[in-house]
N, C-alpha and C positions, 0 to 999 in steps of 0.2 A: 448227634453232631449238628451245630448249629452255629453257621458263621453268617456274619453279613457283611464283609469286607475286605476284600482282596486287594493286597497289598502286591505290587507291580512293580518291581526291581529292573526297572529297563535299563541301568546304567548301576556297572557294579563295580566303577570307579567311580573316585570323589576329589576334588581340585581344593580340599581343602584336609588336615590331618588333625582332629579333633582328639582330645587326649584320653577323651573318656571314653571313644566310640564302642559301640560292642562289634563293629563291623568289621574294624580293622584294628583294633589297639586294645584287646581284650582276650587274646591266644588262639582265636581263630584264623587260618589265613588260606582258607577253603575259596576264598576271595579269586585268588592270582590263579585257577584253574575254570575260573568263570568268562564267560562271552562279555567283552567292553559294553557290548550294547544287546539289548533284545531284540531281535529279528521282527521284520513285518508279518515274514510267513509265520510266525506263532501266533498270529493276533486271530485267526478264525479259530484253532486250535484249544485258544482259551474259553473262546466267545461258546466252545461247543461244550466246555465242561459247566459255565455257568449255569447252561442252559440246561445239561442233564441233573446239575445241582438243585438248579431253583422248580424242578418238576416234582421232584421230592421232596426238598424243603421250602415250599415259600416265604418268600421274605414281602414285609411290606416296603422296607429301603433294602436297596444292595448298592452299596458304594465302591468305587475301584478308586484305588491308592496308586497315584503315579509317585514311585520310590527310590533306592538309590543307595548307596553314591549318592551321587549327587545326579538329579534325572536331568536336569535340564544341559547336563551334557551332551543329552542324546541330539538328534536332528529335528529341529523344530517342528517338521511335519508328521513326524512317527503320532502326534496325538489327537493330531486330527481325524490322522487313517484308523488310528485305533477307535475313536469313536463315533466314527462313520460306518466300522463294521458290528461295533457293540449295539448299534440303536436296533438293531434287529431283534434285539431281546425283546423290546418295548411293544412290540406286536405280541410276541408268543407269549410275554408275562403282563397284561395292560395291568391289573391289578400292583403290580410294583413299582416302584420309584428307583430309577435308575442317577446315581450321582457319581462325579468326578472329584475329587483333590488330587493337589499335588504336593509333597512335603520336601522343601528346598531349605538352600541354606539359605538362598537369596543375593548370593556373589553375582552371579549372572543375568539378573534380572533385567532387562532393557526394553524401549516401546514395542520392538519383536515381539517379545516372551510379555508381555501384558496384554499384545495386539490377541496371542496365540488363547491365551485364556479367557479371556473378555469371549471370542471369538463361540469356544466351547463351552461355553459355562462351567472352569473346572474351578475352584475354590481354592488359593492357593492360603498354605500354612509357611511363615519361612522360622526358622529360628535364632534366637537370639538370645542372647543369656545374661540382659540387666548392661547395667553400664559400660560403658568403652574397657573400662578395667576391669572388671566381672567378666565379660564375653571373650576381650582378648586372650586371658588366661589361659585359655583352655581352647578358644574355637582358632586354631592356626591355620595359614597354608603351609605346604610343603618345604616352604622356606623358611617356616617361624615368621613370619608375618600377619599381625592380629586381622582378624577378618572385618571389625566391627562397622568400620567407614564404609565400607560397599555393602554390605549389610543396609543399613540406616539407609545407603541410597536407594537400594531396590526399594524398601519397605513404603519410603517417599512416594517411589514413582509409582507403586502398586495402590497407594492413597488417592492420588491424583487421577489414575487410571481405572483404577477398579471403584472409587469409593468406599473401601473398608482395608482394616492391617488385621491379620491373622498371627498371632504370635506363639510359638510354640518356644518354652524356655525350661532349659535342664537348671534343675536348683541349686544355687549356688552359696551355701551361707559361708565362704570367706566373704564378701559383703553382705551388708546390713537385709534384713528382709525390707524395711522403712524404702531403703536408699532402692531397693530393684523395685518394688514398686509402684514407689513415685516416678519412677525412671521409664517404665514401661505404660502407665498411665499418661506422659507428660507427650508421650509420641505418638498419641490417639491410639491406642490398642485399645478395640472395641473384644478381643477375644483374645486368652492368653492361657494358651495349656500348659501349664507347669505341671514337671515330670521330675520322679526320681533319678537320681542315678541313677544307671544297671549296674548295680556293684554283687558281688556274689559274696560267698563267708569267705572266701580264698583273696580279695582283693577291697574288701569292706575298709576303707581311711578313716570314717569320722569316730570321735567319741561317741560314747550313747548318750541320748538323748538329745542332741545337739540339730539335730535335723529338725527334731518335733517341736522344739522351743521357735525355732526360725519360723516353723509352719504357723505356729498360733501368732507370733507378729503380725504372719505374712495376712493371717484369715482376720483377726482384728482389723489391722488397717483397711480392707475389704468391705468387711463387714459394716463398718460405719463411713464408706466412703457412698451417697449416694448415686453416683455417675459411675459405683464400679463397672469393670467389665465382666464379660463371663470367663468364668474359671470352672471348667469344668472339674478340675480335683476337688473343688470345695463343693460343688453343687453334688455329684456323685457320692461324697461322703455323709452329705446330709439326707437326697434319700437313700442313703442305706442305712443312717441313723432310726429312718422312719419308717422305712421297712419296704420300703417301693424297689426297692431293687437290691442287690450285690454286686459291691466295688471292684471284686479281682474275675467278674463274669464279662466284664466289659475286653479282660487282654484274651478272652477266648473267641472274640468273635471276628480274630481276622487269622488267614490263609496268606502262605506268601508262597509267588511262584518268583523264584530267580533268573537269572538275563536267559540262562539256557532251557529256559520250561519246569527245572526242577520243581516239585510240591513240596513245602515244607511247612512247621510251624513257627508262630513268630521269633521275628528275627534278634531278638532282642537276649535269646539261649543261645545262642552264640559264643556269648562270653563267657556259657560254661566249661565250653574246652572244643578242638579241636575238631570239625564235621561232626557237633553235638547234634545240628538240626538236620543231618541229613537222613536222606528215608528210601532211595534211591526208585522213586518214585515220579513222573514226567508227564506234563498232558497233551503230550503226543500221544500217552499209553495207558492213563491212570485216570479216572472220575477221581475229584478232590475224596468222596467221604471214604475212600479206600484207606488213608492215612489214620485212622484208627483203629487198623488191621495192624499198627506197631504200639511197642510201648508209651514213646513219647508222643506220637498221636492222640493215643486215647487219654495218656494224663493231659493233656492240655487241655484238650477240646471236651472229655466228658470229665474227667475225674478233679482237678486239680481243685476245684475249692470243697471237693470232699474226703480227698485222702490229704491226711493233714500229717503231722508227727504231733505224739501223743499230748507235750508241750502247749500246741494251738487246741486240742481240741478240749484243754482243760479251764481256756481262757475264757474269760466275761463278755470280751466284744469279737468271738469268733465270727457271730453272727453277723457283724457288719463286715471285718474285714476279710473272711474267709482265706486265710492265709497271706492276701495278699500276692506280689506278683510273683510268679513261678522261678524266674530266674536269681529274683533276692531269696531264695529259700537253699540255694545249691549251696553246696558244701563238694569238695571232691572227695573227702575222704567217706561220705555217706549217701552222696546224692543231695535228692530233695528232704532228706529227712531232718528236717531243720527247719525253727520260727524264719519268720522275711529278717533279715538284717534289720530291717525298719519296726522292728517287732515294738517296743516302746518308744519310740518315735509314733506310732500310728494309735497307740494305745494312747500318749498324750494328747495327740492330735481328735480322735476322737471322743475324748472324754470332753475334753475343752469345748466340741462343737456344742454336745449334746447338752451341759449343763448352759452354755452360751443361747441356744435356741428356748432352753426351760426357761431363762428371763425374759427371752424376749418376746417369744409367743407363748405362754404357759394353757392358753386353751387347748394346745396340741398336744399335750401330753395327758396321760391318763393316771390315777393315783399308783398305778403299778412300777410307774416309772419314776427314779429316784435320781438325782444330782450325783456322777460319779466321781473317785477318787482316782489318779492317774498311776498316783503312788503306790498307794496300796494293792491296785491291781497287780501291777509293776513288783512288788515286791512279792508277796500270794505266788507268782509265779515263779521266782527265781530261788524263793525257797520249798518246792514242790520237790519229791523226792521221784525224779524221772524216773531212775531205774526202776521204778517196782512200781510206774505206771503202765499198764496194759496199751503195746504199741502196736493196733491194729495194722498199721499197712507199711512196720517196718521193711519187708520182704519188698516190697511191691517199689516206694519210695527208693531203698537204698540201692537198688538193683542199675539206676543212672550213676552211680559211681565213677569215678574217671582215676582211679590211683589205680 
Protein backbone atom coordinates (compact mmCIF):
# COMPACT_ATOMS: atom_id res chain seq x y z
CA UNK A 1 0.00 0.00 0.00
CA UNK A 2 1.28 3.20 -1.09
CA UNK A 3 -0.46 6.61 -0.90
CA UNK A 4 0.81 10.04 -0.99
CA UNK A 5 -2.32 12.04 -0.36
CA UNK A 6 -4.82 12.52 1.89
CA UNK A 7 -7.78 13.87 1.15
CA UNK A 8 -9.61 15.83 4.23
CA UNK A 9 -13.43 15.97 4.05
CA UNK A 10 -13.75 18.80 6.66
CA UNK A 11 -17.00 19.86 5.42
CA UNK A 12 -19.57 17.24 4.34
CA UNK A 13 -21.99 19.83 3.19
CA UNK A 14 -21.90 21.83 -0.06
CA UNK A 15 -23.79 25.30 -0.82
CA UNK A 16 -23.98 24.34 -4.17
CA UNK A 17 -25.99 21.01 -6.00
CA UNK A 18 -23.94 19.93 -8.90
CA UNK A 19 -25.87 17.40 -10.99
CA UNK A 20 -23.17 15.13 -11.64
CA UNK A 21 -21.72 14.92 -8.18
CA UNK A 22 -20.75 11.45 -6.82
CA UNK A 23 -21.10 12.97 -3.35
CA UNK A 24 -24.57 13.66 -3.28
CA UNK A 25 -26.44 13.08 -6.74
CA UNK A 26 -25.20 9.62 -7.52
CA UNK A 27 -27.22 7.13 -4.97
CA UNK A 28 -25.18 7.63 -2.13
CA UNK A 29 -26.54 9.53 0.91
CA UNK A 30 -24.17 8.17 3.62
CA UNK A 31 -23.73 12.00 3.44
CA UNK A 32 -26.79 13.19 5.90
CA UNK A 33 -25.34 10.72 8.86
CA UNK A 34 -21.93 12.62 8.74
CA UNK A 35 -20.52 15.57 11.17
CA UNK A 36 -21.20 19.27 9.07
CA UNK A 37 -17.74 19.98 9.95
CA UNK A 38 -14.52 17.95 11.12
CA UNK A 39 -13.61 18.59 14.62
CA UNK A 40 -10.34 20.33 15.83
CA UNK A 41 -9.90 17.58 18.39
CA UNK A 42 -9.29 15.07 15.24
CA UNK A 43 -6.49 16.99 13.91
CA UNK A 44 -3.57 15.47 16.40
CA UNK A 45 -5.57 12.12 15.74
CA UNK A 46 -4.72 12.26 12.12
CA UNK A 47 -1.33 14.09 12.48
CA UNK A 48 -0.60 10.59 14.49
CA UNK A 49 -1.58 8.18 11.81
CA UNK A 50 0.44 10.04 9.09
CA UNK A 51 3.13 9.75 11.11
CA UNK A 52 2.77 5.88 12.04
CA UNK A 53 2.08 5.77 8.11
CA UNK A 54 5.15 7.54 6.69
CA UNK A 55 7.62 5.33 9.37
CA UNK A 56 6.70 2.63 7.17
CA UNK A 57 6.22 3.91 3.98
CA UNK A 58 8.11 7.00 3.14
CA UNK A 59 7.11 9.30 0.92
CA UNK A 60 9.26 11.99 -0.74
CA UNK A 61 5.80 14.42 -1.06
CA UNK A 62 2.80 13.87 1.21
CA UNK A 63 0.22 16.30 0.39
CA UNK A 64 -3.08 16.95 2.51
CA UNK A 65 -6.34 17.71 0.41
CA UNK A 66 -8.55 20.19 2.31
CA UNK A 67 -11.99 18.55 0.73
CA UNK A 68 -15.63 18.63 0.82
CA UNK A 69 -18.52 19.68 0.26
CA UNK A 70 -17.58 22.31 -0.20
CA UNK A 71 -14.53 23.03 2.68
CA UNK A 72 -14.41 26.50 2.87
CA UNK A 73 -17.56 26.33 4.69
CA UNK A 74 -15.90 25.33 7.57
CA UNK A 75 -14.27 28.30 10.00
CA UNK A 76 -11.60 30.07 8.50
CA UNK A 77 -9.30 29.08 11.30
CA UNK A 78 -9.71 25.26 11.37
CA UNK A 79 -6.63 25.51 8.59
CA UNK A 80 -4.34 27.16 10.25
CA UNK A 81 -4.75 24.97 13.60
CA UNK A 82 -4.48 22.14 11.25
CA UNK A 83 -1.31 23.13 9.89
CA UNK A 84 0.28 24.32 12.82
CA UNK A 85 -0.23 20.87 14.37
CA UNK A 86 0.83 18.88 10.95
CA UNK A 87 4.32 20.88 10.75
CA UNK A 88 5.46 18.46 13.36
CA UNK A 89 5.74 15.82 10.96
CA UNK A 90 8.44 17.99 9.21
CA UNK A 91 10.82 17.36 12.14
CA UNK A 92 10.33 13.54 12.53
CA UNK A 93 10.22 13.09 8.55
CA UNK A 94 12.88 15.98 7.30
CA UNK A 95 13.53 13.85 4.30
CA UNK A 96 9.71 14.70 2.98
CA UNK A 97 7.87 17.46 1.61
CA UNK A 98 5.03 18.28 3.41
CA UNK A 99 2.14 20.15 1.00
CA UNK A 100 -1.39 21.83 1.38
CA UNK A 101 -4.33 22.21 -1.43
CA UNK A 102 -7.53 22.95 -1.18
CA UNK A 103 -10.27 21.83 -3.79
CA UNK A 104 -13.34 24.47 -3.74
CA UNK A 105 -15.90 25.53 -5.92
CA UNK A 106 -14.70 28.86 -5.55
CA UNK A 107 -18.37 30.51 -4.50
CA UNK A 108 -16.81 31.65 -1.40
CA UNK A 109 -13.79 32.92 -2.14
CA UNK A 110 -13.02 36.49 -0.51
CA UNK A 111 -9.77 38.72 0.53
CA UNK A 112 -10.47 36.30 4.04
CA UNK A 113 -10.15 33.08 2.28
CA UNK A 114 -7.07 34.40 -0.02
CA UNK A 115 -5.61 36.21 3.15
CA UNK A 116 -6.03 32.46 4.76
CA UNK A 117 -4.07 30.67 1.95
CA UNK A 118 -1.57 33.19 0.97
CA UNK A 119 -1.07 33.01 4.78
CA UNK A 120 -0.29 28.86 4.77
CA UNK A 121 0.94 28.17 1.67
CA UNK A 122 -2.05 25.91 0.59
CA UNK A 123 -2.59 25.93 -3.24
CA UNK A 124 -5.81 26.37 -4.09
CA UNK A 125 -7.72 24.19 -7.19
CA UNK A 126 -11.39 25.86 -7.70
CA UNK A 127 -13.65 24.34 -10.46
CA UNK A 128 -15.24 25.31 -13.33
CA UNK A 129 -16.61 23.79 -16.18
CA UNK A 130 -15.79 26.00 -19.58
CA UNK A 131 -18.17 28.72 -20.27
CA UNK A 132 -21.14 30.53 -18.29
CA UNK A 133 -23.33 28.04 -20.35
CA UNK A 134 -21.23 24.87 -20.09
CA UNK A 135 -20.61 25.51 -16.17
CA UNK A 136 -24.17 26.63 -15.34
CA UNK A 137 -25.55 23.40 -16.76
CA UNK A 138 -24.70 21.32 -14.36
CA UNK A 139 -22.69 23.34 -11.54
CA UNK A 140 -26.09 24.89 -9.55
CA UNK A 141 -27.00 26.14 -6.08
CA UNK A 142 -29.71 24.69 -4.14
CA UNK A 143 -31.94 27.03 -5.76
CA UNK A 144 -31.15 26.25 -9.46
CA UNK A 145 -29.02 29.15 -9.69
CA UNK A 146 -25.83 28.84 -12.17
CA UNK A 147 -22.77 29.16 -10.01
CA UNK A 148 -20.50 30.58 -12.95
CA UNK A 149 -20.39 34.61 -11.97
CA UNK A 150 -19.12 34.02 -8.34
CA UNK A 151 -16.99 31.40 -9.64
CA UNK A 152 -15.13 33.90 -12.27
CA UNK A 153 -15.01 36.27 -9.20
CA UNK A 154 -13.26 34.17 -6.75
CA UNK A 155 -10.99 32.92 -9.61
CA UNK A 156 -10.23 36.86 -10.28
CA UNK A 157 -9.50 37.68 -6.96
CA UNK A 158 -7.34 34.54 -6.32
CA UNK A 159 -5.25 35.91 -9.72
CA UNK A 160 -4.81 39.18 -8.07
CA UNK A 161 -4.03 37.66 -4.66
CA UNK A 162 -2.18 34.72 -5.23
CA UNK A 163 -0.59 35.35 -8.71
CA UNK A 164 -1.82 32.06 -10.27
CA UNK A 165 -5.65 30.36 -11.24
CA UNK A 166 -5.89 26.60 -10.64
CA UNK A 167 -8.55 25.12 -12.64
CA UNK A 168 -10.00 21.92 -12.10
CA UNK A 169 -12.97 21.27 -15.00
CA UNK A 170 -15.40 18.13 -15.36
CA UNK A 171 -15.63 17.54 -19.27
CA UNK A 172 -18.17 18.75 -20.72
CA UNK A 173 -18.72 17.92 -24.66
CA UNK A 174 -22.48 19.54 -24.91
CA UNK A 175 -19.96 22.48 -25.83
CA UNK A 176 -17.46 22.55 -28.26
CA UNK A 177 -13.82 21.19 -26.97
CA UNK A 178 -12.42 24.61 -29.33
CA UNK A 179 -15.02 26.87 -27.36
CA UNK A 180 -13.85 25.35 -23.48
CA UNK A 181 -10.67 25.81 -24.25
CA UNK A 182 -10.31 29.04 -25.54
CA UNK A 183 -12.59 29.87 -22.77
CA UNK A 184 -10.43 28.67 -20.01
CA UNK A 185 -7.20 29.91 -21.66
CA UNK A 186 -8.60 33.44 -22.15
CA UNK A 187 -9.02 33.74 -18.14
CA UNK A 188 -5.24 33.06 -17.69
CA UNK A 189 -5.54 29.42 -16.37
CA UNK A 190 -1.85 28.60 -16.05
CA UNK A 191 -3.22 24.90 -14.86
CA UNK A 192 -6.31 23.06 -15.87
CA UNK A 193 -7.26 19.45 -14.52
CA UNK A 194 -9.79 18.00 -16.78
CA UNK A 195 -11.59 15.12 -15.31
CA UNK A 196 -13.99 12.59 -16.48
CA UNK A 197 -17.27 12.11 -15.36
CA UNK A 198 -17.70 9.59 -12.56
CA UNK A 199 -20.38 7.88 -14.54
CA UNK A 200 -20.56 4.09 -13.81
CA UNK A 201 -22.30 1.21 -16.41
CA UNK A 202 -25.68 1.82 -14.48
CA UNK A 203 -25.80 5.76 -15.20
CA UNK A 204 -23.16 6.04 -18.33
CA UNK A 205 -25.42 9.05 -20.80
CA UNK A 206 -23.06 9.52 -23.72
CA UNK A 207 -22.70 7.68 -27.10
CA UNK A 208 -19.58 5.95 -27.54
CA UNK A 209 -17.00 7.41 -28.68
CA UNK A 210 -18.07 10.79 -28.26
CA UNK A 211 -16.00 11.72 -25.41
CA UNK A 212 -12.73 10.58 -27.17
CA UNK A 213 -13.47 12.72 -30.29
CA UNK A 214 -13.97 15.82 -27.88
CA UNK A 215 -10.58 14.66 -26.19
CA UNK A 216 -8.49 14.69 -29.46
CA UNK A 217 -10.06 18.47 -30.34
CA UNK A 218 -9.48 19.22 -26.87
CA UNK A 219 -5.43 17.72 -27.07
CA UNK A 220 -4.98 19.24 -30.71
CA UNK A 221 -5.90 22.56 -29.74
CA UNK A 222 -3.29 22.14 -26.73
CA UNK A 223 -0.87 20.75 -28.55
CA UNK A 224 -0.15 23.44 -30.97
CA UNK A 225 -1.04 26.25 -28.64
CA UNK A 226 2.51 27.51 -27.50
CA UNK A 227 1.49 29.28 -24.22
CA UNK A 228 -0.62 25.99 -23.38
CA UNK A 229 -1.22 25.43 -19.82
CA UNK A 230 -0.55 22.23 -17.98
CA UNK A 231 -2.98 19.64 -18.38
CA UNK A 232 -2.22 17.04 -16.33
CA UNK A 233 -4.71 14.42 -18.23
CA UNK A 234 -2.66 14.96 -21.47
CA UNK A 235 0.80 15.10 -19.82
CA UNK A 236 -0.03 11.51 -17.72
CA UNK A 237 -1.32 9.98 -20.80
CA UNK A 238 1.74 10.69 -22.68
CA UNK A 239 4.20 9.27 -20.09
CA UNK A 240 2.31 6.45 -19.94
CA UNK A 241 2.54 6.32 -23.64
CA UNK A 242 6.26 6.28 -22.92
CA UNK A 243 6.27 4.10 -20.46
CA UNK A 244 7.43 6.43 -17.42
CA UNK A 245 4.57 5.73 -15.51
CA UNK A 246 0.71 4.34 -15.35
CA UNK A 247 -2.34 6.52 -15.69
CA UNK A 248 -5.18 4.70 -13.44
CA UNK A 249 -1.97 4.43 -10.50
CA UNK A 250 -2.29 7.99 -9.96
CA UNK A 251 -6.46 7.44 -8.34
CA UNK A 252 -4.51 4.93 -6.01
CA UNK A 253 -2.48 7.26 -4.37
CA UNK A 254 -5.07 9.15 -2.16
CA UNK A 255 -6.91 8.18 1.40
CA UNK A 256 -9.94 10.02 2.44
CA UNK A 257 -10.68 10.43 5.97
CA UNK A 258 -14.37 11.94 6.45
CA UNK A 259 -15.82 14.92 8.75
CA UNK A 260 -16.27 12.04 11.55
CA UNK A 261 -12.45 10.32 11.34
CA UNK A 262 -13.87 7.60 9.12
CA UNK A 263 -11.01 5.82 6.66
CA UNK A 264 -11.93 5.27 3.55
CA UNK A 265 -11.05 4.90 -0.14
CA UNK A 266 -11.54 7.43 -2.63
CA UNK A 267 -14.49 9.25 -2.75
CA UNK A 268 -15.31 9.10 -6.12
CA UNK A 269 -16.94 4.96 -5.51
CA UNK A 270 -19.54 6.46 -4.03
CA UNK A 271 -21.44 6.68 -6.87
CA UNK A 272 -21.40 2.98 -7.03
CA UNK A 273 -24.21 2.51 -4.64
CA UNK A 274 -25.05 3.20 -1.21
CA UNK A 275 -22.06 3.07 1.86
CA UNK A 276 -19.99 1.39 -1.15
CA UNK A 277 -16.88 3.28 0.47
CA UNK A 278 -17.45 2.45 3.87
CA UNK A 279 -14.97 0.24 5.90
CA UNK A 280 -16.08 0.95 9.42
CA UNK A 281 -12.73 1.92 10.12
CA UNK A 282 -11.64 5.44 12.21
CA UNK A 283 -8.25 7.04 13.28
CA UNK A 284 -9.17 7.34 16.51
CA UNK A 285 -8.79 3.47 16.19
CA UNK A 286 -7.27 2.31 12.94
CA UNK A 287 -3.44 3.08 11.16
CA UNK A 288 -4.67 3.89 7.45
CA UNK A 289 -2.74 0.67 5.96
CA UNK A 290 -5.32 -1.66 7.92
CA UNK A 291 -7.87 -0.87 5.03
CA UNK A 292 -6.49 -3.37 2.95
CA UNK A 293 -7.34 -5.89 5.42
CA UNK A 294 -11.07 -5.37 3.34
CA UNK A 295 -11.86 -6.09 -0.14
CA UNK A 296 -12.41 -2.75 -1.51
CA UNK A 297 -9.22 -1.66 0.32
CA UNK A 298 -7.06 -4.03 -1.29
CA UNK A 299 -8.56 -3.69 -4.89
CA UNK A 300 -7.89 -0.09 -4.75
CA UNK A 301 -4.84 0.49 -3.31
CA UNK A 302 -2.96 -2.90 -4.32
CA UNK A 303 -4.87 -4.69 -6.93
CA UNK A 304 -6.92 -2.52 -9.28
CA UNK A 305 -4.72 -1.92 -12.43
CA UNK A 306 -4.10 -5.67 -12.16
CA UNK A 307 -7.18 -7.57 -11.80
CA UNK A 308 -8.76 -6.38 -14.89
CA UNK A 309 -11.92 -8.39 -16.70
CA UNK A 310 -10.85 -10.61 -19.20
CA UNK A 311 -12.06 -7.94 -21.97
CA UNK A 312 -8.92 -5.23 -20.75
CA UNK A 313 -6.51 -7.84 -20.30
CA UNK A 314 -7.01 -8.87 -23.96
CA UNK A 315 -6.43 -5.20 -25.12
CA UNK A 316 -3.29 -3.49 -27.09
CA UNK A 317 -3.08 -0.35 -24.81
CA UNK A 318 -3.72 -2.19 -21.32
CA UNK A 319 -0.43 -1.18 -20.66
CA UNK A 320 -1.02 2.47 -20.65
CA UNK A 321 -4.32 2.59 -19.45
CA UNK A 322 -4.60 -0.24 -17.07
CA UNK A 323 -8.16 -0.33 -16.79
CA UNK A 324 -8.43 2.95 -16.19
CA UNK A 325 -10.54 4.55 -13.31
CA UNK A 326 -12.05 2.08 -10.74
CA UNK A 327 -15.46 3.58 -10.46
CA UNK A 328 -15.99 3.78 -14.64
CA UNK A 329 -15.47 -0.08 -14.50
CA UNK A 330 -18.77 -0.75 -11.97
CA UNK A 331 -21.55 -2.40 -13.15
CA UNK A 332 -24.23 -3.40 -10.38
CA UNK A 333 -25.29 -6.32 -11.72
CA UNK A 334 -21.26 -7.68 -11.89
CA UNK A 335 -19.25 -5.31 -10.03
CA UNK A 336 -16.07 -4.22 -11.41
CA UNK A 337 -15.95 -6.80 -13.92
CA UNK A 338 -16.40 -4.61 -16.69
CA UNK A 339 -13.98 -2.27 -19.46
CA UNK A 340 -14.14 1.80 -17.90
CA UNK A 341 -17.28 3.10 -19.78
CA UNK A 342 -14.40 5.31 -21.41
CA UNK A 343 -13.08 2.07 -22.78
CA UNK A 344 -12.95 3.45 -26.50
CA UNK A 345 -12.93 6.78 -25.85
CA UNK A 346 -9.41 6.10 -24.15
CA UNK A 347 -8.48 3.79 -26.79
CA UNK A 348 -9.01 6.74 -29.21
CA UNK A 349 -7.55 9.01 -27.15
CA UNK A 350 -4.49 7.14 -26.84
CA UNK A 351 -3.87 6.03 -30.16
CA UNK A 352 -4.14 9.70 -31.39
CA UNK A 353 -1.48 10.69 -28.70
CA UNK A 354 0.82 8.23 -29.58
CA UNK A 355 0.87 8.39 -33.46
CA UNK A 356 0.64 12.46 -32.81
CA UNK A 357 4.08 12.36 -30.73
CA UNK A 358 5.54 9.68 -33.61
CA UNK A 359 5.45 12.88 -36.03
CA UNK A 360 6.36 15.11 -33.95
CA UNK A 361 9.30 13.74 -32.18
CA UNK A 362 10.11 10.36 -34.18
CA UNK A 363 13.61 10.17 -32.37
CA UNK A 364 11.68 8.78 -29.43
CA UNK A 365 10.40 6.03 -30.70
CA UNK A 366 12.14 2.83 -31.50
CA UNK A 367 11.38 0.65 -34.82
CA UNK A 368 9.30 -1.64 -32.43
CA UNK A 369 6.90 0.83 -32.19
CA UNK A 370 4.24 1.27 -34.85
CA UNK A 371 1.41 4.18 -35.79
CA UNK A 372 -1.77 2.75 -34.28
CA UNK A 373 -5.37 2.23 -35.52
CA UNK A 374 -8.21 3.33 -33.09
CA UNK A 375 -10.61 1.40 -35.15
CA UNK A 376 -9.28 -1.57 -35.46
CA UNK A 377 -8.27 -2.05 -31.98
CA UNK A 378 -11.89 -0.96 -31.20
CA UNK A 379 -13.39 -3.46 -33.27
CA UNK A 380 -10.53 -6.77 -32.34
CA UNK A 381 -12.26 -6.13 -29.21
CA UNK A 382 -15.87 -6.11 -29.57
CA UNK A 383 -15.62 -8.93 -31.77
CA UNK A 384 -13.63 -11.12 -29.17
CA UNK A 385 -15.64 -14.11 -28.16
CA UNK A 386 -15.70 -13.34 -24.14
CA UNK A 387 -17.39 -16.18 -22.89
CA UNK A 388 -14.65 -18.76 -23.74
CA UNK A 389 -12.00 -16.13 -22.65
CA UNK A 390 -10.35 -17.36 -19.53
CA UNK A 391 -11.76 -14.69 -16.74
CA UNK A 392 -9.04 -14.80 -14.04
CA UNK A 393 -10.45 -12.66 -11.28
CA UNK A 394 -14.16 -13.04 -12.25
CA UNK A 395 -14.64 -14.27 -8.41
CA UNK A 396 -12.61 -11.64 -6.96
CA UNK A 397 -14.13 -8.53 -9.26
CA UNK A 398 -17.80 -9.60 -9.16
CA UNK A 399 -18.02 -10.15 -5.55
CA UNK A 400 -18.63 -5.84 -5.36
CA UNK A 401 -21.83 -6.48 -6.82
CA UNK A 402 -24.79 -4.30 -5.54
CA UNK A 403 -28.03 -6.16 -6.98
Amino acid sequence: MHFNRLVLKVASRCNLNCSYCFMYNLGDTSFRNQPKFMKESMIPHIVTRVANYLKEYPQEVFTFTFHGGEPLLIDKSFFGKFIRQAESLQEWFPDTTFEYNVQTNGVLIDDEWAAVLKEHNIFPGVSLDGTKKAHDMYRKDHKENGSYDDVIRGLQLLKRKLGFVSVISVMNIDESAETTYTHLTDISSDYVNFLLPDYTHDSFPYPPKAMGKWLIELYDLWIQDENRPIIPFFNGLTNAILGSQKIARHEAHALVIETNGDIEAIDSLKGCGENFTKTNMNVFSHDFKEIVQLPLGKLYFEESTEKLCSKCLECPVVSVCRGGRLVHRHKKENGFNNPSVYCEDMILMISHIQNTMMELVPSMYDDSISKMDALEIIDYLNTLDVENLEDLYKKDLEFFSVV
